[in-house]
Structures are given as C-alpha cells and as structure tokens.
N, CA, C and O of each residue as an XYZ file, in Angstrom:
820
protein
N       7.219     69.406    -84.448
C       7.140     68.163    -83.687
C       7.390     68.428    -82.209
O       8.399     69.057    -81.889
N       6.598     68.022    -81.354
C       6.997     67.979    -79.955
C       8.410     67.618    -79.355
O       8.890     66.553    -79.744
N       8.875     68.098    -78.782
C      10.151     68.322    -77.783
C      10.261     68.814    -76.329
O       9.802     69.874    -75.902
N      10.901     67.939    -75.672
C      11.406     68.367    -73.992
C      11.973     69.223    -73.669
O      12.997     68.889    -73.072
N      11.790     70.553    -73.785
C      12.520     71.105    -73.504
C      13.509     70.752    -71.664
O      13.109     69.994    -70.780
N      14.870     71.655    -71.644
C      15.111     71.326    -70.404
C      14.359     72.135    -69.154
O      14.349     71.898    -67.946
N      13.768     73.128    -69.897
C      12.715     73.742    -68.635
C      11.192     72.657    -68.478
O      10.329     72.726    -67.602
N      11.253     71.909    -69.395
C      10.223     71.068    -69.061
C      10.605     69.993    -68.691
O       9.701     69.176    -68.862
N      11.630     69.473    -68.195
C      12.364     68.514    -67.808
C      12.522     68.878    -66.179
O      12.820     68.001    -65.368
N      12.243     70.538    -65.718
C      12.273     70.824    -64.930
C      11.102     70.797    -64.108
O      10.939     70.581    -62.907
N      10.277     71.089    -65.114
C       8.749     70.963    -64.125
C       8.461     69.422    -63.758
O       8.017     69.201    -62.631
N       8.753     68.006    -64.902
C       8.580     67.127    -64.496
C       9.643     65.947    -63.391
O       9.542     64.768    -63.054
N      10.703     67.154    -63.105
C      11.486     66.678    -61.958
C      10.408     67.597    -60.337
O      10.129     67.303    -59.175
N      10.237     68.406    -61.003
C       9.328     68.924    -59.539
C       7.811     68.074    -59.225
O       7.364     67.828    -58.104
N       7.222     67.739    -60.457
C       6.211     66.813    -60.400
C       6.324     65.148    -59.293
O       5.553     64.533    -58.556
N       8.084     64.961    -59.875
C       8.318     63.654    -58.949
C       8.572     63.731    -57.897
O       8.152     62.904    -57.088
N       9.572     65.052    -57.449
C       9.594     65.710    -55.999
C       8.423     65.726    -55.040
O       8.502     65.324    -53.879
N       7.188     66.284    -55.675
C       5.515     66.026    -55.001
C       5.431     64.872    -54.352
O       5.172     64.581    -53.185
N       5.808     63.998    -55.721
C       4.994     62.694    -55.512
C       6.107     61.711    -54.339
O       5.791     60.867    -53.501
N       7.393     62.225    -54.706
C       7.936     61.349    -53.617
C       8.292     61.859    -52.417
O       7.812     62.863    -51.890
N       9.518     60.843    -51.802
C       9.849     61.905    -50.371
C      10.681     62.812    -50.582
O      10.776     63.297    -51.710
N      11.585     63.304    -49.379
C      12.173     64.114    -49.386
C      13.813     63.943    -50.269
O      14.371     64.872    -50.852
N      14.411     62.331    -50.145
C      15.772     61.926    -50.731
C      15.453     62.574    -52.106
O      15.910     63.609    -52.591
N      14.316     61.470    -52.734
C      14.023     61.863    -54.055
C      13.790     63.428    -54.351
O      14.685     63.787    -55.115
N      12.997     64.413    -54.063
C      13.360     65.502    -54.053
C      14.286     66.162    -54.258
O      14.536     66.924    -55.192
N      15.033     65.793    -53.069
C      16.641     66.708    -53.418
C      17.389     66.465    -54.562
O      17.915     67.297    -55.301
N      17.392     65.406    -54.637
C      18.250     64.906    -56.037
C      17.163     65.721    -57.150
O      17.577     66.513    -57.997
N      16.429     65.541    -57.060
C      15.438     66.157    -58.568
C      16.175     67.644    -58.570
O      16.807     68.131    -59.507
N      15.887     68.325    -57.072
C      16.312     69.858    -57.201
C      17.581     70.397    -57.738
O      17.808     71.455    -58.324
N      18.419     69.335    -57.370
C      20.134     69.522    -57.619
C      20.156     69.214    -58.689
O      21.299     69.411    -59.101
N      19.302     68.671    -59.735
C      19.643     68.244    -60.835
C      18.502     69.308    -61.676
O      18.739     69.555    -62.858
N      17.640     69.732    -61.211
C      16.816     70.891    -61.578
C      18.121     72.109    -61.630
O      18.549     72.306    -62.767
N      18.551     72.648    -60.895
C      19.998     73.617    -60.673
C      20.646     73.592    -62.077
O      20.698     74.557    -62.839
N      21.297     71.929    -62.392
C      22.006     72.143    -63.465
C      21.193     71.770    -65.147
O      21.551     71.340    -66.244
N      20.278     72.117    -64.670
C      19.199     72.062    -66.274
C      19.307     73.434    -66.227
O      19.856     74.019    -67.160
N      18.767     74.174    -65.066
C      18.792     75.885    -65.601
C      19.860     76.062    -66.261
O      19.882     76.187    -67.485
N      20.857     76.091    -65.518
C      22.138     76.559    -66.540
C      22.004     76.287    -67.668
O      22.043     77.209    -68.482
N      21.810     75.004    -68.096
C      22.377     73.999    -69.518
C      21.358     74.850    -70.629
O      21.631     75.088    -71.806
N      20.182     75.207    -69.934
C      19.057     75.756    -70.505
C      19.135     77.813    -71.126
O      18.653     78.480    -72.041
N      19.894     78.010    -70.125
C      20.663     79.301    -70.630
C      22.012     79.154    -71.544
O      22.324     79.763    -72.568
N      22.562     78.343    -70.967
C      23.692     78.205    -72.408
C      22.887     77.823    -73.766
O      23.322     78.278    -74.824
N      21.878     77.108    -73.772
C      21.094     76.280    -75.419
C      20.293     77.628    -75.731
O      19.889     77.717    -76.891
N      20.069     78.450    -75.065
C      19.402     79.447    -75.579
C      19.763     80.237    -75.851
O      19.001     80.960    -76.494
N      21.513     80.863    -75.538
C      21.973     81.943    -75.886
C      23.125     81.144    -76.845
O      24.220     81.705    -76.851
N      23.052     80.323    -77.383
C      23.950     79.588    -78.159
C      23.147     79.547    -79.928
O      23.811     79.422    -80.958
N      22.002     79.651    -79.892
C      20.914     80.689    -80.945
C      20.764     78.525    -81.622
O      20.869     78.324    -82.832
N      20.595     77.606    -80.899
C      20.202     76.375    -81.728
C      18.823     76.647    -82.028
O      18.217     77.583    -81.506
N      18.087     75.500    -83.223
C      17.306     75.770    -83.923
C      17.506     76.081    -85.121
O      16.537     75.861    -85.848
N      18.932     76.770    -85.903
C      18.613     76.506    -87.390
C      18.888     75.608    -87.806
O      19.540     74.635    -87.430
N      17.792     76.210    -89.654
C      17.330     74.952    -90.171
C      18.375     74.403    -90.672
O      19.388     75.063    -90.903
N      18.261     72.775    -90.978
C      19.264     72.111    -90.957
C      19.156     71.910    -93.113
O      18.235     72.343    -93.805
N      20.301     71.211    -93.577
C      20.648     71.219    -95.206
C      20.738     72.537    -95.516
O      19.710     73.146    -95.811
N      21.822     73.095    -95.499
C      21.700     74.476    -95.528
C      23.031     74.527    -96.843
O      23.735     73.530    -97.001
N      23.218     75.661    -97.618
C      24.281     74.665    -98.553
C      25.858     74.761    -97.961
O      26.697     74.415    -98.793
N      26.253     75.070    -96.989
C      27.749     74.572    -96.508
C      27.448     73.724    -95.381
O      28.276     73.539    -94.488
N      26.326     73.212    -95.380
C      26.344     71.484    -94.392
C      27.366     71.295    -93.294
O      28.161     70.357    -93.234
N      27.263     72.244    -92.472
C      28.446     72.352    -91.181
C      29.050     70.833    -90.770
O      28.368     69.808    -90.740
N      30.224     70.910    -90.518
C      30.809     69.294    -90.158
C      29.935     69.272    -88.184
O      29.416     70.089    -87.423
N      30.236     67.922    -88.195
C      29.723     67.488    -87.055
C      30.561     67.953    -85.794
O      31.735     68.262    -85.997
N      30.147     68.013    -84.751
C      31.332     68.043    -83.362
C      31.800     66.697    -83.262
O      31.237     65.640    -83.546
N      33.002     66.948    -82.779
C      33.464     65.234    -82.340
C      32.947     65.037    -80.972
O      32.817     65.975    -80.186
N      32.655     63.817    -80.691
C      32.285     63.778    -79.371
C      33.024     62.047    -79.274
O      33.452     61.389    -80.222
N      32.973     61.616    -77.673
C      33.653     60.851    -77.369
C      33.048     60.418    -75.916
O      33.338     61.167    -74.982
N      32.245     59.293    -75.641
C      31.157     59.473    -74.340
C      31.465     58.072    -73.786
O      31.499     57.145    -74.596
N      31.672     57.850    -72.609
C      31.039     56.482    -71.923
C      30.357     55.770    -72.391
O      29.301     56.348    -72.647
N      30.343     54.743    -72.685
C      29.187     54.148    -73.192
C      28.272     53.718    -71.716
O      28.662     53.700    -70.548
N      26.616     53.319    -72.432
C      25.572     53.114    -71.474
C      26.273     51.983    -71.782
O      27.087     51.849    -72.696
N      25.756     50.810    -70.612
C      25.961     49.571    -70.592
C      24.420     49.174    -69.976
O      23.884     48.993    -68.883
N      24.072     49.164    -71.437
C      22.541     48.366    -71.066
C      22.231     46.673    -70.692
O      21.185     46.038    -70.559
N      23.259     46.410    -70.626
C      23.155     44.990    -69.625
C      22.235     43.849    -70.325
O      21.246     43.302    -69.838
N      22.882     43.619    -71.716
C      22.099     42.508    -72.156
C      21.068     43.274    -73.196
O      20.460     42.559    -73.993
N      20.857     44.629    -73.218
C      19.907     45.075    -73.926
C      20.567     45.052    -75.100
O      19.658     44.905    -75.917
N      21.969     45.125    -75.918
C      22.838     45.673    -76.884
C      22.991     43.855    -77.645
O      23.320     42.896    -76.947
N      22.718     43.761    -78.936
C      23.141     42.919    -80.038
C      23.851     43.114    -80.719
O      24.606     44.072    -80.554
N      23.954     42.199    -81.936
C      24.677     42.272    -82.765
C      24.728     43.725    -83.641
O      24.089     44.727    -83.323
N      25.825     43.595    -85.067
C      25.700     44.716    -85.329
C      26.555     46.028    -84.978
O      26.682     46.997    -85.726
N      27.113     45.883    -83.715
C      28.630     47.023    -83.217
C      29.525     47.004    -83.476
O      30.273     47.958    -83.264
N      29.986     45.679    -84.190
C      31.367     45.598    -84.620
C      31.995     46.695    -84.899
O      31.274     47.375    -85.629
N      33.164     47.299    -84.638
C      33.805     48.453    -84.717
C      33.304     49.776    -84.008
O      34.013     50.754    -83.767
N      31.747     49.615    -83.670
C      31.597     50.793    -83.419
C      31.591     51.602    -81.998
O      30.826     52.541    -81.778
N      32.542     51.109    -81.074
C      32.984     51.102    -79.601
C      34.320     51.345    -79.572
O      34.752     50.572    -80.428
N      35.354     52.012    -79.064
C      36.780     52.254    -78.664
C      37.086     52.006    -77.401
O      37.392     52.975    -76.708
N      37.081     50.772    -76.848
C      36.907     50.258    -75.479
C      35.435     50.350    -74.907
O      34.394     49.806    -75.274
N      35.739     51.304    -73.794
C      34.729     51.815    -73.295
C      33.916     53.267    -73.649
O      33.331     54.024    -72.874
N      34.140     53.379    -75.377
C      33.763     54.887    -75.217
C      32.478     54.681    -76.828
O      32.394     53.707    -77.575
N      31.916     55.597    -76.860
C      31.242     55.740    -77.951
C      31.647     57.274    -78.863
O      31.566     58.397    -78.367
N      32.069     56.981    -80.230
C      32.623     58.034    -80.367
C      32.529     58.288    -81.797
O      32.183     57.349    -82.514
N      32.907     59.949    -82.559
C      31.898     59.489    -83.813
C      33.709     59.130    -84.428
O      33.917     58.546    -85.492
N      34.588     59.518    -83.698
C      35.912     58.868    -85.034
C      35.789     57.684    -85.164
O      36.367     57.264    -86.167
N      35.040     56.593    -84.306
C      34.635     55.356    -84.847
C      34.330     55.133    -85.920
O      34.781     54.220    -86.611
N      33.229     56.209    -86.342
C      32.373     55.692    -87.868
C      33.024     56.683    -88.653
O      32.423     57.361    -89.486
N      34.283     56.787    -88.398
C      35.028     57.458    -90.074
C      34.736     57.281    -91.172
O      34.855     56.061    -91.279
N      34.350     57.742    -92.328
C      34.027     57.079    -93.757
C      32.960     56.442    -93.518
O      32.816     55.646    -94.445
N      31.922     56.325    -92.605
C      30.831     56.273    -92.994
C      29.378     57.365    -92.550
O      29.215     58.143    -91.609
N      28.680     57.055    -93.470
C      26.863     57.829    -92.844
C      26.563     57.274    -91.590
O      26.598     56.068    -91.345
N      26.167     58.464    -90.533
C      25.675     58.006    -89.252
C      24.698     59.033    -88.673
O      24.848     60.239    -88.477
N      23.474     58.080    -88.413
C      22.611     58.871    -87.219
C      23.106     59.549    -86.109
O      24.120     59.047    -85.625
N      22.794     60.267    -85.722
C      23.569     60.690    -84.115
C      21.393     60.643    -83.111
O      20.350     60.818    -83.742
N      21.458     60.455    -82.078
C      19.814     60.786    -81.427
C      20.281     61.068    -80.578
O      21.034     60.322    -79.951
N      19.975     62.364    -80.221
C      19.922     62.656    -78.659
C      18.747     62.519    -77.896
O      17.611     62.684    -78.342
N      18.960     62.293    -77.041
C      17.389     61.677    -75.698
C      17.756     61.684    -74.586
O      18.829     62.116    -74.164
N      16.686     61.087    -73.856
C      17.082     60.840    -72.207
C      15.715     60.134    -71.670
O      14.589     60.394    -72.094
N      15.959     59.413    -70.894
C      14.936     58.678    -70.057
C      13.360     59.098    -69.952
O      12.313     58.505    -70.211
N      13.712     60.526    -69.400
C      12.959     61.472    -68.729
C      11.969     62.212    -70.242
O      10.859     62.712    -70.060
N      12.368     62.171    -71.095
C      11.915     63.104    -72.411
C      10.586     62.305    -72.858
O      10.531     61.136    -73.239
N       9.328     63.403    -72.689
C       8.657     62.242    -72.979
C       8.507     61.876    -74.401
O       8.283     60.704    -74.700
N       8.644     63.038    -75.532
C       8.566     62.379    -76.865
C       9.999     61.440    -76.770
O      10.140     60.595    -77.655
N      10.675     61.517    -76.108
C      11.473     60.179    -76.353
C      11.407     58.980    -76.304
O      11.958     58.049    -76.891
N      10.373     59.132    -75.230
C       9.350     57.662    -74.793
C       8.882     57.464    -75.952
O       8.782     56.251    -76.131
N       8.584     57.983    -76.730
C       7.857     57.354    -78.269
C       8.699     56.940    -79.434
O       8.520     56.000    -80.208
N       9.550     57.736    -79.404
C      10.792     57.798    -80.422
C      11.462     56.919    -80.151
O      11.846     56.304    -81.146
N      11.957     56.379    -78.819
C      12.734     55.184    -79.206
C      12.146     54.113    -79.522
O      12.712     53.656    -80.515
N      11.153     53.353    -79.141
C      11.244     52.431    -79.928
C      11.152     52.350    -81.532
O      11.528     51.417    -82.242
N      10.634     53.407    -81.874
C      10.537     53.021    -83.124
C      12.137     53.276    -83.581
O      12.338     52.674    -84.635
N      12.997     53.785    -83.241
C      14.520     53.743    -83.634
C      14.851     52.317    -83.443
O      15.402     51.638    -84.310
N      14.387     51.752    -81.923
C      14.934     50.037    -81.837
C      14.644     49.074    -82.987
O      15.386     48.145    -83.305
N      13.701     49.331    -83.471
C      12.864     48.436    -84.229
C      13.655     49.163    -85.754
O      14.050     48.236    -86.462
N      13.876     50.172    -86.212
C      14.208     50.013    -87.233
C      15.751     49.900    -87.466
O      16.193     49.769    -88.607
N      16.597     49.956    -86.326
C      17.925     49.193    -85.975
C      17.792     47.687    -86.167
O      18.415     46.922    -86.904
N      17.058     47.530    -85.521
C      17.193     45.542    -85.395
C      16.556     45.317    -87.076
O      17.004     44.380    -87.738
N      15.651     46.113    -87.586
C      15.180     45.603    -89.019
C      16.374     45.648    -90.198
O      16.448     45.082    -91.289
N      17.348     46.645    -89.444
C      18.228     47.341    -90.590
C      19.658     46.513    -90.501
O      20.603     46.691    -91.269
N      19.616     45.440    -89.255
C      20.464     44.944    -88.740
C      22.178     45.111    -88.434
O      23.198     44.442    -88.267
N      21.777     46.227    -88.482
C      23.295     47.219    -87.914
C      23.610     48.015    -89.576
O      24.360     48.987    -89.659
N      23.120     47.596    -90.432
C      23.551     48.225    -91.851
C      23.746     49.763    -91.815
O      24.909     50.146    -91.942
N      22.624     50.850    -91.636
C      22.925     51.867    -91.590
C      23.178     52.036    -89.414
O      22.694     51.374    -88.495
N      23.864     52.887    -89.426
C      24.791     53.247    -88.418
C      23.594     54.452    -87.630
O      22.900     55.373    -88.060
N      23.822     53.868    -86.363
C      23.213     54.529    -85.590
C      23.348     54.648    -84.311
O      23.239     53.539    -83.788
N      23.624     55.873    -83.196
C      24.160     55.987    -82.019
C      23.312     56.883    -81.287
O      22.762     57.755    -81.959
N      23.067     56.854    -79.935
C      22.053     57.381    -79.277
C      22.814     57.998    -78.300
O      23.656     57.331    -77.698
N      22.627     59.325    -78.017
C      23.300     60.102    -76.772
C      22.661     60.626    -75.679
O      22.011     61.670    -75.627
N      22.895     59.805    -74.777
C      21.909     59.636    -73.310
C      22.239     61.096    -72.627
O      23.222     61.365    -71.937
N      21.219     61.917    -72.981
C      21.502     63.436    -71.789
C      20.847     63.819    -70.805
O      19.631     63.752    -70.622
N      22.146     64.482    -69.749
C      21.703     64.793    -68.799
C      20.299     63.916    -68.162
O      19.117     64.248    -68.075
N      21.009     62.696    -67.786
C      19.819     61.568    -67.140
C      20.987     60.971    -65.988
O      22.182     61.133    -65.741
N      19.552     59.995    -65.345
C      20.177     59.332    -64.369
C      20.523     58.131    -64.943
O      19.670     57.481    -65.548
N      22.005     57.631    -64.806
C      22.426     55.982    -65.283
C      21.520     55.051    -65.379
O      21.122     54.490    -66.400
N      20.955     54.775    -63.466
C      19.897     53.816    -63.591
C      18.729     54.074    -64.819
O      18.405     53.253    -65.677
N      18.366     55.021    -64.701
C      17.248     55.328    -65.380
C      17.390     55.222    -67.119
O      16.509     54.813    -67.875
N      18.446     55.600    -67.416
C      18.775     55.491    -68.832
C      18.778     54.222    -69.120
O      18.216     53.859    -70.153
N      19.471     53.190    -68.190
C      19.569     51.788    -68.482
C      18.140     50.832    -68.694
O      18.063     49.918    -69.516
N      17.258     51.167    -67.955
C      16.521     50.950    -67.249
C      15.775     51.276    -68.738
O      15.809     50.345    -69.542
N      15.226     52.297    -69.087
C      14.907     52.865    -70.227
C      14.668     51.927    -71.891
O      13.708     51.460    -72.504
N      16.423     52.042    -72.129
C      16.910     51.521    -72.999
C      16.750     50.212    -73.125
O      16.636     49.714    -74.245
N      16.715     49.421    -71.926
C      16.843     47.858    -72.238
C      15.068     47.571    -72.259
O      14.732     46.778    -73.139
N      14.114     48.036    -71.537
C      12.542     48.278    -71.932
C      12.483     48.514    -73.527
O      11.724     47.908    -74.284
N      13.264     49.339    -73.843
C      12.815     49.568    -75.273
C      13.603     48.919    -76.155
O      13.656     49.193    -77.354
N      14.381     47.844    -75.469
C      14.908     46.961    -76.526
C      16.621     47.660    -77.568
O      17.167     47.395    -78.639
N      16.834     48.530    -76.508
C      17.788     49.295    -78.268
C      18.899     48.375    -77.996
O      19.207     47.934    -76.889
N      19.588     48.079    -79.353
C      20.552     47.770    -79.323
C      21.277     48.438    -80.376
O      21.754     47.848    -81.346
N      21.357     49.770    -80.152
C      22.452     50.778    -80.922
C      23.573     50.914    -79.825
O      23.650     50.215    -78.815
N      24.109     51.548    -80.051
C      25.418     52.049    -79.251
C      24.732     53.087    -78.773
O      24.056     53.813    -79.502
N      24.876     53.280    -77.213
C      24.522     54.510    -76.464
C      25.621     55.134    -75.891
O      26.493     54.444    -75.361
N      25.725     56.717    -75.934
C      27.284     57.079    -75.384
C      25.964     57.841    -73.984
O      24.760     58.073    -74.096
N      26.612     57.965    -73.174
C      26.059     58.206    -71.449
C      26.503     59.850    -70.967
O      27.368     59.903    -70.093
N      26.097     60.840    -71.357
C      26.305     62.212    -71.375
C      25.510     63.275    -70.414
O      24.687     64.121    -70.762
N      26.052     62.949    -68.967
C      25.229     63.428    -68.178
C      25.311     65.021    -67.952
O      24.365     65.739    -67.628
N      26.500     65.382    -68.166
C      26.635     66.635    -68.250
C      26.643     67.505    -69.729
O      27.276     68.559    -69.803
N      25.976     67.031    -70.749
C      25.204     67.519    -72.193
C      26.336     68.155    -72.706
O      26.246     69.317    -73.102
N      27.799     67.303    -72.766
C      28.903     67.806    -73.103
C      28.108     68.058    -75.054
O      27.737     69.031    -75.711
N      28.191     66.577    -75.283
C      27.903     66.631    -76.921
C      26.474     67.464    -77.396
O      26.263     67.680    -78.589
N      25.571     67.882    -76.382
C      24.417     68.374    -76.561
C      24.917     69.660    -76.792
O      24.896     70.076    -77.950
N      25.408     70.436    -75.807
C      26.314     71.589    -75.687
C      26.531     72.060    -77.457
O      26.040     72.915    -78.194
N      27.754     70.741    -77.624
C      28.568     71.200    -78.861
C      27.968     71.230    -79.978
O      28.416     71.896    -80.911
N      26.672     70.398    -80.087
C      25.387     70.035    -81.421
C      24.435     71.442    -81.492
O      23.903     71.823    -82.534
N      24.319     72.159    -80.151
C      23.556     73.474    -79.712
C      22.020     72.801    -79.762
O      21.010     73.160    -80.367
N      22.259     71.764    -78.939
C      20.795     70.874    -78.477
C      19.980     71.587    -77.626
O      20.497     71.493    -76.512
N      19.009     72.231    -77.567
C      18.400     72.733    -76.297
C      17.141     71.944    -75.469
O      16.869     71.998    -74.270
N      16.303     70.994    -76.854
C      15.577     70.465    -76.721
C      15.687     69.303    -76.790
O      16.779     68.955    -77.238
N      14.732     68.181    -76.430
C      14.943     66.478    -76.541
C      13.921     66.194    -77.152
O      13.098     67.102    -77.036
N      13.496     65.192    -77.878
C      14.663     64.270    -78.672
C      14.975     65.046    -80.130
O      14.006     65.300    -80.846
N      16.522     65.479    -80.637
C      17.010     65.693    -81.791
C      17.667     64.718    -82.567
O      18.394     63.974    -81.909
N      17.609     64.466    -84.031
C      18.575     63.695    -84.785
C      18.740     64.728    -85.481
O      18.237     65.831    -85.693
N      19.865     63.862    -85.883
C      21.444     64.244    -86.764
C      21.596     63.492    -87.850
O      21.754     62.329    -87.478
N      21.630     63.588    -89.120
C      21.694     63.117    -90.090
C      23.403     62.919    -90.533
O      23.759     64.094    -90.452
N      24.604     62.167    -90.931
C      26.102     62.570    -91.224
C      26.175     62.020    -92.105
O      25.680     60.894    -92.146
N      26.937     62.660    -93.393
C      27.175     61.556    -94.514
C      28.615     61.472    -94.188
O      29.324     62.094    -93.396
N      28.871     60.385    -95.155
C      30.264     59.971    -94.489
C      31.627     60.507    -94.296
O      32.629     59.870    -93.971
N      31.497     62.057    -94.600
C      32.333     63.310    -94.347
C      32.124     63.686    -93.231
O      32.794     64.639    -92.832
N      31.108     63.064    -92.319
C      30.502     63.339    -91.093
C      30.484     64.900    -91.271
O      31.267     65.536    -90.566
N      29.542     65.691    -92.281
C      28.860     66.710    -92.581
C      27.254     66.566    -92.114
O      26.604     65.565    -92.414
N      26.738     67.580    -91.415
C      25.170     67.548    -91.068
C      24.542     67.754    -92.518
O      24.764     68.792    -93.141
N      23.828     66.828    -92.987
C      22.812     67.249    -93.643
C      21.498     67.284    -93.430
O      20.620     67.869    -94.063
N      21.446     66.691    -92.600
C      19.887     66.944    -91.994
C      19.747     67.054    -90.286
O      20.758     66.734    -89.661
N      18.994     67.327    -89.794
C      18.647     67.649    -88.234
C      16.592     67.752    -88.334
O      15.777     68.371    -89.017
N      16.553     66.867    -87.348
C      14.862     66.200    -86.853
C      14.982     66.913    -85.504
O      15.708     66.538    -84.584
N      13.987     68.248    -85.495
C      13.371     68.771    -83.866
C      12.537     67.327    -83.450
O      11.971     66.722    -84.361
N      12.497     66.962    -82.489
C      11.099     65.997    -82.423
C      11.353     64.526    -82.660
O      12.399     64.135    -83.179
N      10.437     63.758    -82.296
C      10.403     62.824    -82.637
C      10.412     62.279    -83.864
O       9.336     62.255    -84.461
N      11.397     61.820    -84.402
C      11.541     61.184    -86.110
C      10.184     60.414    -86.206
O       9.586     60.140    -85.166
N       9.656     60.040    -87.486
C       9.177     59.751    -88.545
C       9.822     58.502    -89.476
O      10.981     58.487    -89.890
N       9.196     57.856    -89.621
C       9.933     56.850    -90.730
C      10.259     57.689    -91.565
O      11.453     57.916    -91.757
N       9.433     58.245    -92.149
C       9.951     59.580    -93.375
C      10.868     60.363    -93.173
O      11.555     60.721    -94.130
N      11.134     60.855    -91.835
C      12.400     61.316    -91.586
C      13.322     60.739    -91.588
O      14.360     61.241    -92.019
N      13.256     59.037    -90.941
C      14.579     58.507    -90.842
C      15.238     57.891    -92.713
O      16.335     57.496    -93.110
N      13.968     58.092    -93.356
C      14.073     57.436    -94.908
C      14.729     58.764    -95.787
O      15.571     58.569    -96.664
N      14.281     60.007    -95.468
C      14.684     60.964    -96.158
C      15.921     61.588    -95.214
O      16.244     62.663    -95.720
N      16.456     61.400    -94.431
C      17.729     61.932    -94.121
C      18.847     60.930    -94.450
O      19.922     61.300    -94.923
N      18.504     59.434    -94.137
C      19.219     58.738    -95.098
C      19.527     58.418    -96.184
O      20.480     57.690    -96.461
N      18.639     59.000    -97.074
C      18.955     59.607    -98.435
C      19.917     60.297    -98.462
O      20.951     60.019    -99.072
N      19.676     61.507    -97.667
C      20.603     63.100    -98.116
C      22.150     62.435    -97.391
O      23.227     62.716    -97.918
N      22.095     61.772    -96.464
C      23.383     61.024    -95.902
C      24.189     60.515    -97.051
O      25.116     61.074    -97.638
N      23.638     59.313    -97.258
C      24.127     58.352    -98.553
C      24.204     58.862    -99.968
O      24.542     58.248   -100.981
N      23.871     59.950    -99.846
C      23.569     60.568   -101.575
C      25.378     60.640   -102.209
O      26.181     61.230   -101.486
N      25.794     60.131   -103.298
C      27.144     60.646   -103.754
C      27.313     62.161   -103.802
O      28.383     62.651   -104.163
C-alpha cells in the first residue's frame, strides 16, 4: 500500500518552497532539517516487521497534546482524554486503534476520511485515536476538521510516539487488544478489510 515516506515529505516541502516566497520556504527547510534526522533514526531502528507475529509485542505508552480541532470533535470521548492529553493509559482494558498521519501525507488525504466516517458510523463503540506527526498545528487542524474526524487526536510534532512505534512511513495503524498487545499493523492506507480484520484479531478472546 502506498506510504509518505519522510524523505517524501521532504521533496513535497521543497515543492511548496518553489511555489511560495521566501518566509514559507524557510520554515519548509527547517522543518526539512528535522525530517532528515527522524528519517535516519526510522531507518536504522529496522521498522517494517510483519505485524501478528506469535509474542504480539505490547504497545509503547505514549501521552500527547491533544489537537484541538475546534468544533471538529463529537460525541463518543467520554473517558478518552486526561485533561489536555491523549494517551493510551486512557483506554486500559480496552481494544484500540492507534493511526498515525499528518496533514501533509498524501495517502493520508485518503485514509482519513474513510476512518471519520467509520468512527461516526461506529459511534465511538470501537476506540480509536489518531497521532498527528511531525506537522504544522494550523495545518493539522485545518486538515482534521475538513475531514470531519471526531476521534481523539494526540498532536506529535516531534514523532516522539512515531519514534517509539518505529514509524518511518505515513499513514500506519495499530491494531491493540485490550492488553494493549499489537496484533496487527496496516503500512498504508487501511481498507475496510483492514479495519474489519484487525478488529477481529483485537477483540478475539
């Protein structure tokens, strides 16, 4: 399945640099700077294996800002916020999606909505959280409320939780059953079939 990498995240920050002036530029470049890095750590960190493997590695904890999509977020969160943070000890004892993305990703541009839409169909029932990486605030917000999500977004500009998942590419899911054990992991843009068959292996006794 197609994926962003962060070196291709790099060419399409130099693409906007072209097209705009010089402010915009710089910011693309300085933020081009810290993709290289992030992009040598995901690669010498060996991510990519396959995921259901039979000791089902436990999850990283992570603990993020939440996006504040401004009216974009519904019902359905109850519990799943610690003030201001998005975090997975929230969903203790239960199965949870994890998605990583970002504004900028373009299979993400495709992938989320169909995550919005099967959140709002599922009406918060199965658990689902989106981890905004290495993006710009505006832009993530901006993003998210276009595509309608109203999951919980944690705001991860420096790919702390990407880091710890060994994310190199965008968009990945995370499958957790309620041991918050990986049993499944989606390169790419999910699939109804993906999101139907990892919630299986999640929920399975």
């Amino acid at each position: 399945m197609a994926q962003q990498t962060w070196a291709g995240a790099i060419r399409e920050m130099w693409r906007t640099a072209v097209r705009h002036k010089v402010a915009a530029g710089l910011v693309a470049l300085c933020a081009a700077g810290s993709l290289v890095a992030i992009a040598l750590i995901g690669l010498s960190s060996g991510s990519g294996a396959s995921a259901g493997t039979a000791s089902d590695p436990a999850a990283p904890a992570f603990s993020l800002p939440v996006l504040d999509q401004s009216g974009g977020q519904s019902g359905g969160q109850s519990g799943a916020q610690s003030g201001q943070k998005v975090s997975l000890a929230d969903y203790a004892g239960r199965p949870l999606i994890v998605n990583f993305f970002a504004s900028w990703c373009q299979p993400c541009q495709q992938e989320t909505p169909l995550l919005a839409r099967f959140y709002r169909a599922e009406h918060g029932k199965v658990a689902l959280v989106g981890l905004d990486e290495n993006d710009v605030q505006a832009s993530a917000k901006s993003f998210t409320r276009k595509e309608g999500v109203s999951y919980p977004v944690g705001f991860d500009p420096e790919t702390i939780a990407a880091s710890a998942y060994g994310v190199a590419a965008l968009p990945q899911t995370f499958f957790l059953n309620a041991k918050h054990r990986i049993v499944d992991r989606v390169f790419g843009a999910v699939t109804m079939a993906d999101l139907n068959h990892g919630i299986a292996l999640a929920t399975a006794s």
